[in-house]
C-alpha positions in Angstrom: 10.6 18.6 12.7 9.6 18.0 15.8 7.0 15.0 17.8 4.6 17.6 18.4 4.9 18.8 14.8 3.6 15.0 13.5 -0.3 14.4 13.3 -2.0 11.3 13.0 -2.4 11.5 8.9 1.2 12.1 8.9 2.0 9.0 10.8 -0.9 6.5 9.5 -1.6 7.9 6.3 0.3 6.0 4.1 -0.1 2.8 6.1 -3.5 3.3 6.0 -3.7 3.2 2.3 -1.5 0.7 1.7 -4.0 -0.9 3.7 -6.6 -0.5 1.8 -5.2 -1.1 -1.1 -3.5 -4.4 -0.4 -6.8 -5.4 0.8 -9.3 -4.3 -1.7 -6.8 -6.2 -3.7 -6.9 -9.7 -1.9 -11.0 -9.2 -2.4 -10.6 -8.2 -5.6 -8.6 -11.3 -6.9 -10.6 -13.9 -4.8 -13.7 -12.7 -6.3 -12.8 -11.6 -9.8 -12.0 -13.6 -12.9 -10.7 -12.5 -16.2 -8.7 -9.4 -17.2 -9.9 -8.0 -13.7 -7.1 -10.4 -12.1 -4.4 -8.4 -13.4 -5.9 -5.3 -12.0 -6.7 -6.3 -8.5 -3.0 -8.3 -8.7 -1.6 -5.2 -8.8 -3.3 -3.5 -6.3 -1.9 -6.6 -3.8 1.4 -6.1 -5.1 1.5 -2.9 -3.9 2.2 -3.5 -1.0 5.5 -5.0 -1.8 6.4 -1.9 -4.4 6.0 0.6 -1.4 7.9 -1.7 1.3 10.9 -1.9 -1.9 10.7 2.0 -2.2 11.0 2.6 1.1 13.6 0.7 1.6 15.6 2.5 -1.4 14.9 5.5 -0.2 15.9 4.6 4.0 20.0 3.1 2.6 20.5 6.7 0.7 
């Protein structure tokens, strides 16, 4: 696969919802209260999941 094969989606999508995820997250959790915590803690975390699996997946 070449440069020219490589759109923008395929280079900032997943950033891009990691993104947004991690940050509806951080609103989420300052905002919310309750069993809605867990939810939005998740979201923030994440982040850290994908950076983990990506890592995983770059040493093979």
């Amino acid at each position: 696969m070449s440069r020219k094969d490589l759109g923008l989606m395929a280079i900032f999508g997943a950033p891009a919802v990691i993104f947004v995820l991690s940050l509806i997250g951080l609103v989420g959790a300052l905002v919310a209260d309750g069993v809605q915590d867990l939810f939005y803690s998740a979201l923030l975390g994440s982040t850290v999941a994908a950076t983990v699996w990506a890592l995983i997946r770059r040493r093979r």
